[in-house]
LUMTITI-314391 format. One record per residue: x, y, z of N, C-alpha, C, O in turn; residue number from 1. Coordinates in Angstrom, 3 decimals, m for minus. Atoms other than C-alpha are relative to their C-alpha. Example, Ala and Ser with C-alpha at 12.3 -4.5 7.8 and 13.67 -1.06 7.14 Angstrom:
BEGIN
      n.X      n.Y      n.Z     ca.X     ca.Y     ca.Z      c.X      c.Y      c.Z      o.X      o.Y      o.Z   i
    0.890   m1.190    0.000   12.300   m4.500    7.800    0.900    1.200    0.000    1.936    1.181    0.665   1
   m0.820   m1.190   m0.060   13.670   m1.060    7.140   m0.770    1.090    0.730   m0.261    2.198    0.899   2
END
This chain:
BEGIN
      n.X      n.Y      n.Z     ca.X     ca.Y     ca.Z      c.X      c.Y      c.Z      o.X      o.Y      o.Z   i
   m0.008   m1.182   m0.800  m33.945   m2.710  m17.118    0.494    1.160   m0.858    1.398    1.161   m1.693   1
   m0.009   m1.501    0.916  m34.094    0.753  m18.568    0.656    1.255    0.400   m0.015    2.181    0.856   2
   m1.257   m0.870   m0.791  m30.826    2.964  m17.530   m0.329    1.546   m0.369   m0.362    1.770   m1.579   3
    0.314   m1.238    0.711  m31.717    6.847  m17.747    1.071    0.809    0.325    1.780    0.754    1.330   4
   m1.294   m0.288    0.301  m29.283    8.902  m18.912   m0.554    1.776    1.224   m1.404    2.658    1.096   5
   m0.235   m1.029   m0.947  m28.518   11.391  m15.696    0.938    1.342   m0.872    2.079    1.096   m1.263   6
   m1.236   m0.791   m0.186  m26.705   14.320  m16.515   m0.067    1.491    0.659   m1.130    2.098    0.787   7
    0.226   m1.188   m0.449  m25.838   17.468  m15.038    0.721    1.098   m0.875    1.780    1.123   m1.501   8
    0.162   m1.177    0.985  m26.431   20.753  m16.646    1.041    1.037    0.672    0.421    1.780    1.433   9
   m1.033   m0.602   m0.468  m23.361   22.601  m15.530   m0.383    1.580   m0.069   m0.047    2.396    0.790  10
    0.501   m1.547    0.130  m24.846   25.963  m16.653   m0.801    0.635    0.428   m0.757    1.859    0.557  11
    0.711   m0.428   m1.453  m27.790   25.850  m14.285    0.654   m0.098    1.007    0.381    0.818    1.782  12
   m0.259   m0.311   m1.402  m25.908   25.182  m11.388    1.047    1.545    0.043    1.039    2.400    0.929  13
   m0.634   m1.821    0.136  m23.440   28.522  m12.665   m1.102    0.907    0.545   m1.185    1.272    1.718  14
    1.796   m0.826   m0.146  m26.923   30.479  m12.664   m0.055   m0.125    1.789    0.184    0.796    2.569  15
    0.436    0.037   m1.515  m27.723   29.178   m9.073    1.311    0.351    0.650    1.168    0.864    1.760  16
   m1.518   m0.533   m0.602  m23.901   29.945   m8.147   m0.202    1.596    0.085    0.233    2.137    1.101  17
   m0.385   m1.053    0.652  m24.237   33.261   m9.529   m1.098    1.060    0.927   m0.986    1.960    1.759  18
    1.129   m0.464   m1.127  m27.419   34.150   m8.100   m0.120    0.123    1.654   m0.733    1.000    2.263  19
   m0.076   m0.115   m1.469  m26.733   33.302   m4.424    0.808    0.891    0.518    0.582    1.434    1.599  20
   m1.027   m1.289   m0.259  m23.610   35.776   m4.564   m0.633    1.376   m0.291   m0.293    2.527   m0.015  21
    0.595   m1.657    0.822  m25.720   38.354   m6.234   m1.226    0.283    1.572   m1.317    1.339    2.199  22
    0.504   m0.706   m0.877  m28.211   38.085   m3.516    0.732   m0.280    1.774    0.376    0.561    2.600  23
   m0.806   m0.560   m0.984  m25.931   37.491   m0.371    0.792    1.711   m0.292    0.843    2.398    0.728  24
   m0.331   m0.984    0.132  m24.396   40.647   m1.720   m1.088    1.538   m0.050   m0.828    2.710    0.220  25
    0.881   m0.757   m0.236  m27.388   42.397   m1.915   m0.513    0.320    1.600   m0.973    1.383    2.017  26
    0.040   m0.137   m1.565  m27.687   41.440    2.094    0.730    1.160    0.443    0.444    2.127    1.149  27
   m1.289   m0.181   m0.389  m24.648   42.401    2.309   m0.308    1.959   m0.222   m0.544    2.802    0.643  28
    0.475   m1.460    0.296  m25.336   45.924    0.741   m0.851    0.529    0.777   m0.524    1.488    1.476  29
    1.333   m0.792   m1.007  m28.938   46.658    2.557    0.839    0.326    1.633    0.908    1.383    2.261  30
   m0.513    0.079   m1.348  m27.216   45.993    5.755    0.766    1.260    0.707    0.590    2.019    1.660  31
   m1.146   m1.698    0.094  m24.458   48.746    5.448   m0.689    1.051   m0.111   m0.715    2.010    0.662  32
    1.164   m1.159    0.229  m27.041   50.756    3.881   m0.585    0.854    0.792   m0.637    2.079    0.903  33
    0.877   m0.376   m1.184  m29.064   50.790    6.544    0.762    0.366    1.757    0.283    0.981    2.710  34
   m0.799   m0.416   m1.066  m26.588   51.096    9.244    0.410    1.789   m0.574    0.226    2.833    0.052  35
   m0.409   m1.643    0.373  m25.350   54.390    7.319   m0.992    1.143    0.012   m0.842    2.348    0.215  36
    1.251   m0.706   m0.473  m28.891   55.329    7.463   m0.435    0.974    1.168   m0.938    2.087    1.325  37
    0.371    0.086   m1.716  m29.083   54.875   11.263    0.644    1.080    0.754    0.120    1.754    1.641  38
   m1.372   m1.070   m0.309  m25.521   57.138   11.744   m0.827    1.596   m0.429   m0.908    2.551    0.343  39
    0.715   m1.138    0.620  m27.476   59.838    9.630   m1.270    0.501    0.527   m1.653    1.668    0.449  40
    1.450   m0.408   m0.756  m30.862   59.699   11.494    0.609    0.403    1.401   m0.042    1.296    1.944  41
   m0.464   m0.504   m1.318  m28.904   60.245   14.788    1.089    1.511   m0.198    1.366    2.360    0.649  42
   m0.518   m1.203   m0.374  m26.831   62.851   13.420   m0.234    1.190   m0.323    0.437    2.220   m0.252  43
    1.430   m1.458   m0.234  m29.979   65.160   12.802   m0.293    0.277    1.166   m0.931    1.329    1.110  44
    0.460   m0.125   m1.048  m30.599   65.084   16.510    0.344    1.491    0.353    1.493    1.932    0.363  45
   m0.646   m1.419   m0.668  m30.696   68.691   17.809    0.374    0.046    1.401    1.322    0.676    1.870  46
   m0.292   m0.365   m1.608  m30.935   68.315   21.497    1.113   m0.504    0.426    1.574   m1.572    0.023  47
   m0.821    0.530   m0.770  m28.427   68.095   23.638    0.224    0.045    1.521   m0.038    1.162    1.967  48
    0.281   m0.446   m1.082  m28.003   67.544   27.334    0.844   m1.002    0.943    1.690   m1.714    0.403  49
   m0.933    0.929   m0.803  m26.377   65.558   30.107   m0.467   m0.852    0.520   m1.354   m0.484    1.291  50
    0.211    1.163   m0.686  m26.844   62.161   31.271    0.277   m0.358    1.044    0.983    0.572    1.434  51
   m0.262    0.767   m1.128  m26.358   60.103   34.480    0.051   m1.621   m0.215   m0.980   m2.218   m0.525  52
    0.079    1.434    0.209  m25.420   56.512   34.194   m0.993   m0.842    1.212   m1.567    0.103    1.754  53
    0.569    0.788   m1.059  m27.232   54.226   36.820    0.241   m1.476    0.174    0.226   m2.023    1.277  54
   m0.058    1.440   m0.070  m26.776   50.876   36.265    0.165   m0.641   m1.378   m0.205   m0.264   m2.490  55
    0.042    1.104    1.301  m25.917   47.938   34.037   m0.597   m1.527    0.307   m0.354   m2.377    1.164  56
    0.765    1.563   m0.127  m28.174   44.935   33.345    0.658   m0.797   m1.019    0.856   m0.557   m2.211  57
   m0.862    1.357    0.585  m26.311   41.624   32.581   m0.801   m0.691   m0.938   m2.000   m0.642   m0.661  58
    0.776    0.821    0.712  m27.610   39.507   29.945    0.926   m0.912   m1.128    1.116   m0.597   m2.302  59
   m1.022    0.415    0.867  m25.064   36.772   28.759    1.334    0.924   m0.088    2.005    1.511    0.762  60
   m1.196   m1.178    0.346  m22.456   38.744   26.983    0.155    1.592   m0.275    1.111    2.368   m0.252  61
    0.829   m1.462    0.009  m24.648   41.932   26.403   m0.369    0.684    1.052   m1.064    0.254    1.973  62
    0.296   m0.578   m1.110  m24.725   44.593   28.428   m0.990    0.826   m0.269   m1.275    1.115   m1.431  63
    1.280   m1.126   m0.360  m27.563   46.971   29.440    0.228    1.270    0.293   m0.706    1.661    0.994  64
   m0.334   m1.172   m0.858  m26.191   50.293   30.397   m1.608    0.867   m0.303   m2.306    1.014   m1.307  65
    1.307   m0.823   m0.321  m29.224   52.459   31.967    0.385    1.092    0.341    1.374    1.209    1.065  66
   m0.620   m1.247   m0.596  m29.167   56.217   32.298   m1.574    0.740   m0.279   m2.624    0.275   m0.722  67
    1.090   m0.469   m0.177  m31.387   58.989   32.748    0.377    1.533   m0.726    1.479    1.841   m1.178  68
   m0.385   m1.397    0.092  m31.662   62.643   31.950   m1.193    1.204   m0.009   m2.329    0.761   m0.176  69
    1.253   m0.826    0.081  m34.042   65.491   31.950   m0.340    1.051   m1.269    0.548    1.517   m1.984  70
    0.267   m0.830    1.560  m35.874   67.625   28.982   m1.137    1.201    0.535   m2.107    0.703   m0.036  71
    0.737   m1.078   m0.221  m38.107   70.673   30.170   m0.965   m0.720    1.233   m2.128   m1.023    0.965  72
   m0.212    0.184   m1.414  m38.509   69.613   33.663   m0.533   m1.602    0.313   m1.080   m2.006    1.339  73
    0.848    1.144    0.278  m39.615   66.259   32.724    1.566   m1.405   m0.082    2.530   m1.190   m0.817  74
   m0.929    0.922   m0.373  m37.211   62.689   33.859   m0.250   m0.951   m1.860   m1.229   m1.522   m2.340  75
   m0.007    1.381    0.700  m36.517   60.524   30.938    1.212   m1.097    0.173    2.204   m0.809    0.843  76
   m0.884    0.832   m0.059  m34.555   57.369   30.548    0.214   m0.570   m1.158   m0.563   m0.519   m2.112  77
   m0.196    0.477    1.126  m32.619   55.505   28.304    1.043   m1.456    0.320    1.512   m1.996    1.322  78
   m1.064    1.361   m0.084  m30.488   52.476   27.369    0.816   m0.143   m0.927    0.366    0.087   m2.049  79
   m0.763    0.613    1.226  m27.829   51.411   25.293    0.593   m1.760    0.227    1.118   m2.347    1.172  80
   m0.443    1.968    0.465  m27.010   47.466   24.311    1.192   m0.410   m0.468    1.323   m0.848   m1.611  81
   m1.065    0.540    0.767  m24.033   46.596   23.704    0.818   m0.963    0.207    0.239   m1.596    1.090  82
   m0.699    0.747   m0.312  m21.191   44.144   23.919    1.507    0.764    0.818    2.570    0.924    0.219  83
   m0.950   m1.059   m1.196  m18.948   46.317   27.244    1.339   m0.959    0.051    1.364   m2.141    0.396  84
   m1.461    1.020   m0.610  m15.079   45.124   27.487    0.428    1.055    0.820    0.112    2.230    1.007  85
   m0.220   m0.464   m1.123  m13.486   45.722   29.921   m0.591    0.065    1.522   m1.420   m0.793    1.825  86
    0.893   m0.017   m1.364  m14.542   46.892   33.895   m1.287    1.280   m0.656   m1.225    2.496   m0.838  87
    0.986   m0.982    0.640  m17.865   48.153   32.403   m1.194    0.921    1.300   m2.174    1.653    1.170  88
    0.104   m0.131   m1.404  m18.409   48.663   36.269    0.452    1.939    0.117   m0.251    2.770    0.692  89
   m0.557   m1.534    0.424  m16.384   52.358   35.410   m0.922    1.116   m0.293   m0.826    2.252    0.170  90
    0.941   m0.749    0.306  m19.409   53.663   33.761   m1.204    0.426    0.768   m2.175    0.935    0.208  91
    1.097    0.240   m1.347  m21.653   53.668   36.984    0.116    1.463    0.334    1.233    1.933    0.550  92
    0.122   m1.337   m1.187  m22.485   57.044   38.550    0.732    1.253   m0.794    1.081    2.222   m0.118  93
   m0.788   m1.081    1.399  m20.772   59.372   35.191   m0.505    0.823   m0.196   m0.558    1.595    0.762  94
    0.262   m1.610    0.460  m22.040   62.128   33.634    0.828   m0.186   m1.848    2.003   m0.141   m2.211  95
   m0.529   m0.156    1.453  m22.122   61.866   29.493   m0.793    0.590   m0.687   m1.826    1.098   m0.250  96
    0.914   m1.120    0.689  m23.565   63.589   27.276   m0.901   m0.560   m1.087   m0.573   m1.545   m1.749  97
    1.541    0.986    0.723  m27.202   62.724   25.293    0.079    0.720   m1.218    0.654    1.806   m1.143  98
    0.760   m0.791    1.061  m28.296   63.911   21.981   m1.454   m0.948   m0.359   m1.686   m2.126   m0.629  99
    1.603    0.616    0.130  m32.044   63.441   21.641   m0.617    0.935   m1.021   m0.321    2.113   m1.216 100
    0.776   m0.775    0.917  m34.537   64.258   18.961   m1.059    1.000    0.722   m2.011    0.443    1.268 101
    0.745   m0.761    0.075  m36.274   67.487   19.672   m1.546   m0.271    0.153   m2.278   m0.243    1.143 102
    1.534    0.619    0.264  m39.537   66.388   18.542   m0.457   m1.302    0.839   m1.665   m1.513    0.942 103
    0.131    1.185   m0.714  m39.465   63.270   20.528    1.310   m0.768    0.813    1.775   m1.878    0.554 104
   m0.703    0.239   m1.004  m37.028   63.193   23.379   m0.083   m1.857    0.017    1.068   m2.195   m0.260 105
    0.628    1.694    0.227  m38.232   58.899   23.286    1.643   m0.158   m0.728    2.513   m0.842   m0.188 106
   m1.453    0.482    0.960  m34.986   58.776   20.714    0.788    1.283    0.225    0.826    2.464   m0.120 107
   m1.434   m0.466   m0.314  m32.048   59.473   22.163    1.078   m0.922   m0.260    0.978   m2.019   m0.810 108
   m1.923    0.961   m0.282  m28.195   58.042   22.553    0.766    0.643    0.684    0.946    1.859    0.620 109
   m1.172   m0.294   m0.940  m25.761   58.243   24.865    1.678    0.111   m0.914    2.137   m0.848   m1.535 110
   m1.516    0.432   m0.134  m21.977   59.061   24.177    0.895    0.309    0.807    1.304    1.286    1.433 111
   m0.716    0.399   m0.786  m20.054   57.409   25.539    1.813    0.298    0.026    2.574   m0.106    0.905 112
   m1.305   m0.010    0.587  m16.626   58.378   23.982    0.780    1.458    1.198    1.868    2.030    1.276 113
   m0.731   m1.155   m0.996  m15.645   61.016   26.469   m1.112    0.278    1.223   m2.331    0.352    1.065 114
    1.020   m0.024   m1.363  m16.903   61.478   30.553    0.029    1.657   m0.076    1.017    2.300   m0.431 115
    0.124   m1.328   m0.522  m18.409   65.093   31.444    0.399    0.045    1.302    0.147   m0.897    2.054 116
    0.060   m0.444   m1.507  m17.513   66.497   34.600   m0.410    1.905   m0.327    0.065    2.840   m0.971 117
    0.814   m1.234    0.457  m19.958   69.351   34.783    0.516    0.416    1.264    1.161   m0.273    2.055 118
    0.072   m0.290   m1.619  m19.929   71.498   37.806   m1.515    0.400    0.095   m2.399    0.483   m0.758 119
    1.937   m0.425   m0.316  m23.352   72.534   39.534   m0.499    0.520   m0.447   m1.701    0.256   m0.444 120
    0.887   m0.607    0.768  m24.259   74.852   37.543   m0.500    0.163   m1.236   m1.261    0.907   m1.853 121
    0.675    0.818    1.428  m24.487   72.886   34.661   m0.503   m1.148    0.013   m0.731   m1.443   m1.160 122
    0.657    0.624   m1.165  m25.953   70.286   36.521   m1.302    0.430    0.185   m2.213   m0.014   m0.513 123
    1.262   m0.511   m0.258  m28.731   72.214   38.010   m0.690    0.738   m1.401   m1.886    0.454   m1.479 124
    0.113   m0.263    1.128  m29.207   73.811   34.724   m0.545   m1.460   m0.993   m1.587   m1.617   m1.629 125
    0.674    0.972    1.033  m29.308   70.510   32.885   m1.304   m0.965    0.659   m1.872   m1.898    0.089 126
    1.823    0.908   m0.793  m32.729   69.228   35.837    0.906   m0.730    1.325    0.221   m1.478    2.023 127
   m0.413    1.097   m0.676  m30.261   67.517   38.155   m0.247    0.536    1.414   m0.320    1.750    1.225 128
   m0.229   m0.178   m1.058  m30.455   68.004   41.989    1.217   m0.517    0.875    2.053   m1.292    0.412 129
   m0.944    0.374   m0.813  m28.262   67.517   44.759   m0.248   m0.632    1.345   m0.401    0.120    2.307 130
    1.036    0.258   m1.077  m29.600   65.349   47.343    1.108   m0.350    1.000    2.085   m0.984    0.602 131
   m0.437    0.541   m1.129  m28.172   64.878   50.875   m0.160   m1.295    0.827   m1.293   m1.349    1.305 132
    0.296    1.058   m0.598  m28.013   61.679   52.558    0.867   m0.679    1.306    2.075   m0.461    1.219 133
   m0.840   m0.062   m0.952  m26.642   60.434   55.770    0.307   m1.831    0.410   m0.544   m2.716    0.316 134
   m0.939    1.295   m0.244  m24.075   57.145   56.841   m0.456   m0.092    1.269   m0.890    0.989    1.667 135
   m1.117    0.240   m1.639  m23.478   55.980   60.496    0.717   m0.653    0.190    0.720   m1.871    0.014 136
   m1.611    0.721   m0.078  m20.215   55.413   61.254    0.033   m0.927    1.328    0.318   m0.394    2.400 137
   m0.243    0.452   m1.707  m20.255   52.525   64.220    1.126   m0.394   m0.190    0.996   m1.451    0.428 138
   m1.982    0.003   m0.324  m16.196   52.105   64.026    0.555    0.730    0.999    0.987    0.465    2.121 139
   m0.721   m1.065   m0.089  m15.026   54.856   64.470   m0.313    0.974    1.243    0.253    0.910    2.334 140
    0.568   m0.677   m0.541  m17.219   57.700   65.777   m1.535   m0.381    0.473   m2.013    0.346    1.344 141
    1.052    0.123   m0.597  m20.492   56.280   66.419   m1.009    0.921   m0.113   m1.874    1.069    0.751 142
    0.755   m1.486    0.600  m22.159   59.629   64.178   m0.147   m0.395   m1.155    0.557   m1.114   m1.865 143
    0.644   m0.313    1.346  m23.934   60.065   61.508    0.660    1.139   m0.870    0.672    2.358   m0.703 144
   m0.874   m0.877    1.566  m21.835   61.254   58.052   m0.512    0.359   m0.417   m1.534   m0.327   m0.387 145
    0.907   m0.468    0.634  m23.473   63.391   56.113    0.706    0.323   m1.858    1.681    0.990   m2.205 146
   m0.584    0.233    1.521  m22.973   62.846   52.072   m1.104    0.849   m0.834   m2.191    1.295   m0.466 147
    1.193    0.037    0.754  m24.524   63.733   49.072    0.267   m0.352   m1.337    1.444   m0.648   m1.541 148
    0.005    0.343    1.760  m24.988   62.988   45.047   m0.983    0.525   m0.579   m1.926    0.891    0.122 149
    0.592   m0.700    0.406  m26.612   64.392   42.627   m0.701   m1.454   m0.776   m0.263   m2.527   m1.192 150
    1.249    0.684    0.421  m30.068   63.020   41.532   m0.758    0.549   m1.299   m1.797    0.011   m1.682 151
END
């Protein structure tokens, strides 16, 4: 029987050591890159304008927050994805402020880092209405409440 002489080349596997750090690090680089990119393409946005939150869609641990807003008399909507701590329940029915691209209202973002409280006439100004809507109270009075929110 004919024994073959195994050995290992210690200086290729360096090489393949060397190489996998070089290109995880290259991941590692694009990644950042491109996130710093992303910060920079949003903070060309000229428009600016006011939002309405509406709702959040559950999904696992990701949340959905949905909002809306208007651009030259025209409804758009938007979303942001993220991972919400806290009662993300808070953000329902707000008022924040959008920056959207000019050229294509389609790309926007919400921030979220501070709530507006506009009054009406920045409000009606930014497309919003004020719609009336009515309760009945059977407790109490047995009448119809009359409310409203802005739409």
């Amino acid at each position: 029987m004919i024994k073959e002489d195994v050995r290992i080349d210690r200086k290729t596997n360096w090489v393949k050591v060397i190489i996998f750090f070089i290109l995880i690090g290259l991941l590692g680089y694009s990644m950042y890159n491109n996130g710093i990119q992303q910060d920079n393409y949003r903070k060309s946005f000229k428009g600016e304008t006011i939002a309405l939150t509406t709702r959040i869609k559950k999904s696992g641990k990701w949340r959905e927050l949905r909002y809306y807003f208007y651009t030259d008399q025209k409804i758009l909507s938007g979303r942001k994805t993220r991972h919400y701590e806290g009662n993300e329940d808070e953000l329902i029915n707000k008022f924040f402020k959008v920056k959207y691209n000019l050229k294509d209202p389609q790309e926007n973002y919400i921030v979220l880092e501070e709530e507006l409280e506009p009054d009406s006439l920045t409000l009606v100004k930014a497309g919003f209405t004020r719609t009336k809507y009515y309760i009945y109270d059977v407790a109490v009075s047995s009448k119809y409440i009359e409310k409203s929110k802005w739409k």
